[in-house]
Each structure stands twice: as C-alpha cells, then as structure tokens.
SEFI-412801 format. One record per residue (C-alpha): residue number from 1; z negated, x negated, y negated; residue in three letters. Coordinates in pm, whole numbers, plus 50000, padded with zeros to 5 digits. Layout:
N
doba | pz | px | py | drenfi
NUM | Z | X | Y | ALA
...
***
This chain:
330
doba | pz | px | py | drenfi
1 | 50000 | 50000 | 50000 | UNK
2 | 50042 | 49888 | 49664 | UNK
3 | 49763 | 49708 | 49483 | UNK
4 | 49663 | 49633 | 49111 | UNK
5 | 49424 | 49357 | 49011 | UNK
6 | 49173 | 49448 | 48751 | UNK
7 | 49232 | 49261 | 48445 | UNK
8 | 48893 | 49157 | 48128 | UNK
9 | 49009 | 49439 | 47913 | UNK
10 | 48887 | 49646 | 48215 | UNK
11 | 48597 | 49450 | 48379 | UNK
12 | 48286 | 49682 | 48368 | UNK
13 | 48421 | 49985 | 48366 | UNK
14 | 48387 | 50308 | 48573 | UNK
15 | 48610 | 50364 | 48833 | UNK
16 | 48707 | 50724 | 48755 | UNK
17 | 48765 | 50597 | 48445 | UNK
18 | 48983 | 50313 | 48517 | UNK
19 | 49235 | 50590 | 48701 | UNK
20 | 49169 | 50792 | 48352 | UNK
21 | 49316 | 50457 | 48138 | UNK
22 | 49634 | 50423 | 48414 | UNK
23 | 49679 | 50770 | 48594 | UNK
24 | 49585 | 50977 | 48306 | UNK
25 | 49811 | 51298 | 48513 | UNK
26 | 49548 | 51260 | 48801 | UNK
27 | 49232 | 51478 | 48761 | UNK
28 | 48893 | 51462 | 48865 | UNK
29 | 48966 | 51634 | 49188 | UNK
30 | 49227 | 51503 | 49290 | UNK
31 | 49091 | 51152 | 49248 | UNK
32 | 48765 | 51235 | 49453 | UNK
33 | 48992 | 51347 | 49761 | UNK
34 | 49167 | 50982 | 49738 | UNK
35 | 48836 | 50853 | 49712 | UNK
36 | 48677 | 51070 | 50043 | UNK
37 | 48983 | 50992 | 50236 | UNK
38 | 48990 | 50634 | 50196 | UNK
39 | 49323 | 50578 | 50017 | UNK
40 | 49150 | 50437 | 49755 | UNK
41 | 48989 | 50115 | 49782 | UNK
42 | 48869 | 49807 | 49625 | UNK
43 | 48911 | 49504 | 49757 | UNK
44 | 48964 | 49650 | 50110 | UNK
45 | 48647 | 49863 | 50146 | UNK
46 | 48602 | 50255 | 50058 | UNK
47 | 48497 | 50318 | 49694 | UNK
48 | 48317 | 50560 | 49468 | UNK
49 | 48429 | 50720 | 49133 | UNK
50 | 48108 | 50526 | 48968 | UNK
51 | 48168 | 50193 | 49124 | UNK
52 | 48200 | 49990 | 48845 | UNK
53 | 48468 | 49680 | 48840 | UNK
54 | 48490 | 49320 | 48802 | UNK
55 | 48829 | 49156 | 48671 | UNK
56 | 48983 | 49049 | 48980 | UNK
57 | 48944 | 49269 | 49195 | UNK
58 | 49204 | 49451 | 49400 | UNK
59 | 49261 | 49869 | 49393 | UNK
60 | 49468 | 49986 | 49655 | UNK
61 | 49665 | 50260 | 49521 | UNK
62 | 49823 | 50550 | 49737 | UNK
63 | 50153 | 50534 | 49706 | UNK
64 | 50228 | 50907 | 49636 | UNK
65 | 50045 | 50758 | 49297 | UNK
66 | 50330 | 50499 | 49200 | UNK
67 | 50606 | 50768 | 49200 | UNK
68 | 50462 | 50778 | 48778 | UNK
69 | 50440 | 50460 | 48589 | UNK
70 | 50083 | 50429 | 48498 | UNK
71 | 49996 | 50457 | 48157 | UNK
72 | 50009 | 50153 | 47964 | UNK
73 | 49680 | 50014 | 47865 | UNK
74 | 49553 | 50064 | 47512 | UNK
75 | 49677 | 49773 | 47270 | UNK
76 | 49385 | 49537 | 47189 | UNK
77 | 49199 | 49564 | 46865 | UNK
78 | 49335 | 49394 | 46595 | UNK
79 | 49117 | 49060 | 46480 | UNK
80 | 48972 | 49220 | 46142 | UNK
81 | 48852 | 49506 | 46430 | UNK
82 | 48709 | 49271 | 46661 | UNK
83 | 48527 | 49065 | 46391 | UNK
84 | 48352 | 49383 | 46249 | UNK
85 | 48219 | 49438 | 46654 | UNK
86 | 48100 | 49150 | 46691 | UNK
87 | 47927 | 49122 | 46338 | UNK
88 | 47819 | 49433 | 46450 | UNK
89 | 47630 | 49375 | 46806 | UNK
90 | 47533 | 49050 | 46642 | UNK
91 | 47341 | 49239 | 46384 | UNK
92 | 47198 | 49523 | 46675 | UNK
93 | 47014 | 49245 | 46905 | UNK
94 | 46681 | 49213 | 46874 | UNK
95 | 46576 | 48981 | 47189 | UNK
96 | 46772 | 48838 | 47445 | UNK
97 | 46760 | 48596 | 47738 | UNK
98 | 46927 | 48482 | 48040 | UNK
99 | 46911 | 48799 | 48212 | UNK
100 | 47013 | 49089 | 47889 | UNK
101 | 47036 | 49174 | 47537 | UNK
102 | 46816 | 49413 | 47380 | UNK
103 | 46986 | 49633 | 47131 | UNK
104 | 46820 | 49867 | 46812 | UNK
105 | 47126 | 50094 | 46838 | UNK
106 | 47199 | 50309 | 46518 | UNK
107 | 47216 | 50632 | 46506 | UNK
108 | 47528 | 50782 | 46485 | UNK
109 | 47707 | 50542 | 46715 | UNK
110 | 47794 | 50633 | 47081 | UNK
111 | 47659 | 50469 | 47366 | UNK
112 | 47991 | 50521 | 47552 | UNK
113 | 48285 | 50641 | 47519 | UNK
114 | 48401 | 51011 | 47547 | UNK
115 | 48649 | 51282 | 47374 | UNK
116 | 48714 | 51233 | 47032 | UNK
117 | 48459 | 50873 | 47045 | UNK
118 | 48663 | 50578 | 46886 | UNK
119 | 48390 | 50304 | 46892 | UNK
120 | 48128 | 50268 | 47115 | UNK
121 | 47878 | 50009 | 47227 | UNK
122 | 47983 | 49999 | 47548 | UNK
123 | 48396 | 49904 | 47442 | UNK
124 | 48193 | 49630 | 47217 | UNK
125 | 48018 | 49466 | 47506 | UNK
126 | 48308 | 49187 | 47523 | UNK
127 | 48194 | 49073 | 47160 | UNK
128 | 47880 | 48947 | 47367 | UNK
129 | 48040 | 48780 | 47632 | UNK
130 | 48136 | 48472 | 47463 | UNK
131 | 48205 | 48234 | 47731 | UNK
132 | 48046 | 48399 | 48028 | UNK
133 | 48291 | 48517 | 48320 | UNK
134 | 48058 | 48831 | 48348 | UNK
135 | 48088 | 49103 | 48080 | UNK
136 | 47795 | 49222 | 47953 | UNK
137 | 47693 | 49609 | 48097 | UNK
138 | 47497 | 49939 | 47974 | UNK
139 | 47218 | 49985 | 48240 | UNK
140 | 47119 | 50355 | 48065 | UNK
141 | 47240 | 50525 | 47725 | UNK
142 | 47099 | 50675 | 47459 | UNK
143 | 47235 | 51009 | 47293 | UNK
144 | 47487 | 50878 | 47002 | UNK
145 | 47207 | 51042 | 46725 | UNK
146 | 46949 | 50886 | 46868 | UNK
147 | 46863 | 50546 | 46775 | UNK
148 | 46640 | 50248 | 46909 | UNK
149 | 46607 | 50053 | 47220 | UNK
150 | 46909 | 49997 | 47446 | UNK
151 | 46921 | 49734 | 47745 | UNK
152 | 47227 | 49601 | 47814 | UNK
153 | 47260 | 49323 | 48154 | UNK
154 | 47423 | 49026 | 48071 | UNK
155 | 47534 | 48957 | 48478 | UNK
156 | 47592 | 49193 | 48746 | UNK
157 | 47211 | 49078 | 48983 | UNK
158 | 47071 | 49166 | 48621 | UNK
159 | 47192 | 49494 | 48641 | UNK
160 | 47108 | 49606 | 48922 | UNK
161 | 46805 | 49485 | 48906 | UNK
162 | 46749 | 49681 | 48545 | UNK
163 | 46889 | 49996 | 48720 | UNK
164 | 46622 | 49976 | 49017 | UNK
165 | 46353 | 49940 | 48801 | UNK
166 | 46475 | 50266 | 48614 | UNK
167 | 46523 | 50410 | 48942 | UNK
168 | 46203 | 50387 | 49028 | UNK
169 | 46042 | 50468 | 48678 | UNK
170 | 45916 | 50139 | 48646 | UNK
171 | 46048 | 50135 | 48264 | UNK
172 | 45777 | 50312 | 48039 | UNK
173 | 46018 | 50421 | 47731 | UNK
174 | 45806 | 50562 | 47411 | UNK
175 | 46013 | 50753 | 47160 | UNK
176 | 45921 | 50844 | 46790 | UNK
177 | 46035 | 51149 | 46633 | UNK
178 | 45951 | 51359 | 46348 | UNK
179 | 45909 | 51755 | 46428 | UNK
180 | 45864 | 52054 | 46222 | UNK
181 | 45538 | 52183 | 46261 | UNK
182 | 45274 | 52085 | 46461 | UNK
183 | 45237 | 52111 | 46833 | UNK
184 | 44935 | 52251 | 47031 | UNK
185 | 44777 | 52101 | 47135 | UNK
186 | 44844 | 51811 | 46955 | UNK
187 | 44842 | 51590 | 47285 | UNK
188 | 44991 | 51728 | 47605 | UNK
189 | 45216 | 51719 | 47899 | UNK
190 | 45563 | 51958 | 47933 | UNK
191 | 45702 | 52057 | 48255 | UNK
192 | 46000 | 52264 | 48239 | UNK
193 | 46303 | 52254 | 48427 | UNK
194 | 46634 | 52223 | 48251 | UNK
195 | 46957 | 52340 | 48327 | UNK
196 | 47333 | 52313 | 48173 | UNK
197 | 47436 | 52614 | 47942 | UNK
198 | 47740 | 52666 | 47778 | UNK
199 | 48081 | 52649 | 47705 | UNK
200 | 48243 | 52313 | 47776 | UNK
201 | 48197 | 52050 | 47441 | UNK
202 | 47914 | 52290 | 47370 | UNK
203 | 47673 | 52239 | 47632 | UNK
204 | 47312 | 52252 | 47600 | UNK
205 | 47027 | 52195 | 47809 | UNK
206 | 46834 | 52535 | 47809 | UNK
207 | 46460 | 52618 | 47990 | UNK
208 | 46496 | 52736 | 48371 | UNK
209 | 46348 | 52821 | 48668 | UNK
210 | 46322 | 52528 | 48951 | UNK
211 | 46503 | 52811 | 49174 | UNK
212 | 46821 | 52805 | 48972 | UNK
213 | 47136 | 52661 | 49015 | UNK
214 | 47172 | 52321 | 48884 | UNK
215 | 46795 | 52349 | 48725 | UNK
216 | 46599 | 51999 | 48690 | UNK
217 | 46226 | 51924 | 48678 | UNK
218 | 46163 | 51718 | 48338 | UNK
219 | 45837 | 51565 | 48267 | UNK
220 | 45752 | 51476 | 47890 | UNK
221 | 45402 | 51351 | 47756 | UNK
222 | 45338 | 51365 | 47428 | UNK
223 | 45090 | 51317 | 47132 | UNK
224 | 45105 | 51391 | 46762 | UNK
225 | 45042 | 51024 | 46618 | UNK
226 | 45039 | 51161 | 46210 | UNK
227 | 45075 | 51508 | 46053 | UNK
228 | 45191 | 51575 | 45651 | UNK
229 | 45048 | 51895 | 45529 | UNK
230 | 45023 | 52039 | 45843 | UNK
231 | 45383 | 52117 | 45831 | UNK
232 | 45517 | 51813 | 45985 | UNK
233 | 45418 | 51563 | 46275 | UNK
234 | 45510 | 51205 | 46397 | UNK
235 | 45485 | 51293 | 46754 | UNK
236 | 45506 | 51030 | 46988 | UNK
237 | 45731 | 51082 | 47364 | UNK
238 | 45739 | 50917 | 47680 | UNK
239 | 46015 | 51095 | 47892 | UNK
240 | 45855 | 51071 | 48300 | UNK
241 | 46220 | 51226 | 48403 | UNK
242 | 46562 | 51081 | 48247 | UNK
243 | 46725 | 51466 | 48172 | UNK
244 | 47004 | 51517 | 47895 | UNK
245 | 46882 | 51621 | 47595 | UNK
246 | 46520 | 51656 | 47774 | UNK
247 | 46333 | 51558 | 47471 | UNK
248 | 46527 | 51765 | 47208 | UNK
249 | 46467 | 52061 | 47454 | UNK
250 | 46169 | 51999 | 47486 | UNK
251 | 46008 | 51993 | 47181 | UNK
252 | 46226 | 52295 | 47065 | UNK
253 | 46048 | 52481 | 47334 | UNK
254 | 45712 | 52400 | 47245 | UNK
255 | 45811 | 52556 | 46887 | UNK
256 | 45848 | 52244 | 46707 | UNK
257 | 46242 | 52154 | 46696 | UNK
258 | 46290 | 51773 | 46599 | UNK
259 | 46393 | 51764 | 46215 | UNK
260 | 46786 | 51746 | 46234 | UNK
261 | 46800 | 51876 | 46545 | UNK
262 | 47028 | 52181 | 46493 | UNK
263 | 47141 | 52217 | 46879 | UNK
264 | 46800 | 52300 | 46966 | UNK
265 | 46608 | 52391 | 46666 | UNK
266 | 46908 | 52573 | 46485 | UNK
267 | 46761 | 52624 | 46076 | UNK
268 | 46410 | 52590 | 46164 | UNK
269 | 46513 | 52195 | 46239 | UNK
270 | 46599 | 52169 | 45844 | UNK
271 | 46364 | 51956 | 45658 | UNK
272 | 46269 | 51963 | 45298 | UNK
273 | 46494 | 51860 | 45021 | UNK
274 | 46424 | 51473 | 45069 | UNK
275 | 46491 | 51474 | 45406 | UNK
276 | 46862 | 51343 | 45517 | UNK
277 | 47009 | 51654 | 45767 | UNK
278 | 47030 | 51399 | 46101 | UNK
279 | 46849 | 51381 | 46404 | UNK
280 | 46485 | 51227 | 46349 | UNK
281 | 46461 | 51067 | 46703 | UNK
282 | 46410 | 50715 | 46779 | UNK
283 | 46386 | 50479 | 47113 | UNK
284 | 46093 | 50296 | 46984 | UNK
285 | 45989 | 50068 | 47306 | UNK
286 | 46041 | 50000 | 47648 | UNK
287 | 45823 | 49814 | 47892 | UNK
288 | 46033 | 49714 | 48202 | UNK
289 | 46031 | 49452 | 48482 | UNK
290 | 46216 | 49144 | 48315 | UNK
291 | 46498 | 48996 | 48602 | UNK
292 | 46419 | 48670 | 48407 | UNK
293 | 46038 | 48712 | 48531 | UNK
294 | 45779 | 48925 | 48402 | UNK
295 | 45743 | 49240 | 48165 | UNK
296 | 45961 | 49230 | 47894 | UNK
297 | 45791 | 49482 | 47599 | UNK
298 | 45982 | 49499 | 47307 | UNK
299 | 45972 | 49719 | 46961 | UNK
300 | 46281 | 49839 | 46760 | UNK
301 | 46230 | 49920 | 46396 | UNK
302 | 46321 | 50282 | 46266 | UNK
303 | 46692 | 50360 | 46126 | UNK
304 | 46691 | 50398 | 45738 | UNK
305 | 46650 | 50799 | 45745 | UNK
306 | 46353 | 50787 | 45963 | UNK
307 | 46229 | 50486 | 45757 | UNK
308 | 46285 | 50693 | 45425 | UNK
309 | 46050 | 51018 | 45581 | UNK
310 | 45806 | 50772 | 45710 | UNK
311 | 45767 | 50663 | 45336 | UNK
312 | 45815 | 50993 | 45241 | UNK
313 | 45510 | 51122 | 45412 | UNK
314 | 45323 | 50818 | 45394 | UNK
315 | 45341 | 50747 | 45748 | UNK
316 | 45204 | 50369 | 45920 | UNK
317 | 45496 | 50264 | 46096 | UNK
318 | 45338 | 49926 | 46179 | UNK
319 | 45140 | 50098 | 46420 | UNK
320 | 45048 | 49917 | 46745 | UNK
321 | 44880 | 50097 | 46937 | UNK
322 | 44996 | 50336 | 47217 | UNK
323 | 44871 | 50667 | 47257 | UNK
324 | 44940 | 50716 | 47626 | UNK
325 | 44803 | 50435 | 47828 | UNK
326 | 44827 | 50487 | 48200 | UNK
327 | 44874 | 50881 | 48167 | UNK
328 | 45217 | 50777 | 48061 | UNK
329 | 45306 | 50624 | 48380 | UNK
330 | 45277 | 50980 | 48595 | UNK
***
C-alpha cells in the first residue's frame, strides 16, 4: 500500500488531524473504520485517531484514499509571522528545564487549534524547539479565555510521563477567579454531573443526573479567599475531575456566575462599570510530579484585566498561602 512519511511541519500532531490537513474529503467516520480495520497504520502497527506523530514516521494509506490528491499542506508562516511566535512563547515561559516549559498563557489565545482559530499555542510549539529533534507538546489545555498555567513536554518520555501523572490526579491545579456574589457557604465542595447541551459551536456543559446519557461526575472544591462589599468574591478552585467548562458550570450553579462569564452566567456575569466584559478565570498553580525529579510548584501572575479588578477591589494578590491543603487532593 502506499505510504507517506511524516514531515516537522507535522511532528506532534493528532492523527485524525493529520488525515484532516491531507484528506480533508474523509470524515470522522469514515476515518475510524480505516482505523478499526487496520488499513491504516503507522509504521506497520494498527493506530488510533489520537496517536500523536513523530516526523519520520510512515502512514500506510489505503489505496481507495490516493484515487484524490491530498490536500496540499498549508504554506509556512512568513518570517515577520514566525518572529512575532517566538517573541511571543519567549515572553509566556515562566520556568523551564530539561524535561518542559511552563507557560502563563493569556487569555484570549487558544490552546489548540479549531474552527475559525488562526493562532494557537500549540501551532507555536516549533518556536521552542530550537535545535532539539523533538517538538515540544501540550500535555492538557486550558479554555482559550482562561489564562495561567500551561505545561507543555519538551520530549516525548516527558510527556507521557506529565500525562500519567494527570491521569492519575497527581497534579493539584488551583484556579483564581472573580464571581458575582458570594457563595454559601463560603468554603465547600460541588458534585454535579455534567453533560453536553446544545447545538453544535454552541455547546454548553449543563447540570445532570449520573443516569443520563453522556453525564460526568465533576468534583470542584472551593473557598472564597476575599469578598468586596459583599457583592463580589475572589474564590479560589481546585478542579478534582478535568470536565469542559466544569468550573464555569460550576460556579454558575452555585448562583455565583464568574464575572465575564456570559455562557454560564448570561447578564448576571456583568460586572460594574470598571470591570473589562472577559472571563475573570485564571490557572494560578500547579503542583505535579517533575520527570526531571521531584515536585515542580510553580505560580503564574494574573492577566492585566484580572490584575486591574484585583486593584480595583483592593485585593492581595501576593498571597501565599493555600486554602485547601490535603482536602484538595480528594
């Protein structure tokens, strides 16, 4: 059968994806049947739609498939393009080592790439590379309005040993946000099961009974670190499960929609006049098994909006301390 080799521009990438780049006229479905029936493969051996590849490698390719020229491959960024990437993941690293980079991601920018998404951390990874065979790779995403901590591997025994460890729920991830209102109590655990509703490119995660179909336990601890006149709080998050949109939902549920937050919190998410209208949530730290050795706990500082209400409201955002302590490991 016919084989291509992966080239870099494609190294790290899904491989549903990579037939989404070349076959664009073969969907999902279609794709998965190649996949069951082992007419697909990479480098000899059966594949999965999420294996991701390494330049080199081999994809056979049915030949029913090569009756359509695949499409070509996007052209690569121009040089003023690839300079602003790299000055910008040069600017977005907070700590790295042998094993990963540590990102403070922005909000606003995508963690990958998606309908309508032009630029993305994960299609900047190469600026990282520099001389390293091994492209640098996502190990978990954040929503592209959420900003703060992001891991990325810098090989592939990194990787997977970053994706174990969030596998297991070894990572202890706090999030900051600022909510309307105040929840009671102020300190708490929410249980709820999530499920999908929605139209497609308008889906939302909506409350749910474990019963139902495609319903999710999701396990969120909080505490309210700060209040402002009783009609705000700096609440402080550590997600137990890893659910779309669990924290957004989350909070909405218990009454107190995340300022900016219109999905959830529709007009009761609006804040006062000095507030900027986007989302007001923030990966603030992660504690995680380091591949390098050890626990690697690192801080990222709020984006400028967040910064500006913290201000606003007179908030300590030097704070140290964390408010869960072992609870937030159940």
């Amino acid at each position: 059968m016919p084989e291509h080799t992966i080239s870099n521009e494609d190294e790290g990438i899904r491989l549903d994806r990579w037939f989404k780049r070349h076959y664009p006229g073969l969907n999902h479905g279609a794709l998965e049947k190649l996949l069951r029936t082992g007419q697909i493969r990479i480098d000899g051996k059966r594949a999965k739609a999420g294996d991701r590849l390494e330049a080199g490698q081999a994809i056979r390719i049915p030949p029913q498939l090569e009756i359509s020229t695949p499409a070509k491959p996007a052209p690569p960024p121009k040089a003023a393009s690839r300079d602003a990437d790299a000055s910008l993941m040069r600017d977005m690293i907070i700590y790295e080592d042998a094993s990963l980079f540590v990102l403070n991601k922005p909000s606003g920018l995508a963690s990958q790439g998606g309908s309508g998404v032009a630029r993305h951390v994960d299609g900047m990874l190469g600026a990282l590379q520099g001389s390293k065979r091994q492209r640098p790779r996502l190990v978990h995403r954040l929503d592209r309005d959420t900003s703060g901590v992001m891991i990325v591997a810098r090989t592939i025994p990194a990787a997977a040993a970053l994706s174990e460890s969030l596998r297991r729920r070894d990572a202890r991830k706090t999030y900051w946000a600022l909510v309307k209102g105040v929840p009671k109590p102020r300190r708490g655990t929410i249980k709820l099961a999530l499920a999908k509703a929605g139209a497609s490119g308008e889906e939302r995660m909506e409350p749910a009974d474990e019963d139902d179909a495609g319903a999710k336990w999701a396990t969120t601890h909080y505490a309210v670190v700060d209040t402002a006149a009783g009609q705000y709080a700096w609440v402080a998050l550590r997600p137990v499960s890893g659910r779309t949109h669990q924290l957004r939902a989350h909070m909405a549920h218990l009454g107190t929609p995340i300022v900016g937050d219109f999905k959830y919190g529709g007009e009761a998410a609006k804040g006062m006049g000095e507030l900027k209208d986007r989302l007001h949530l923030h990966a603030r730290a992660i504690d995680i098994t380091n591949p390098s050795g050890g626990r690697l706990r690192i801080e990222a500082q709020l984006p400028p909006h967040m910064t500006h209400a913290w201000q606003l409201f007179g908030f300590n955002a030097d704070i140290k301390s964390d408010p869960f302590g072992s609870e937030g490991d159940r």
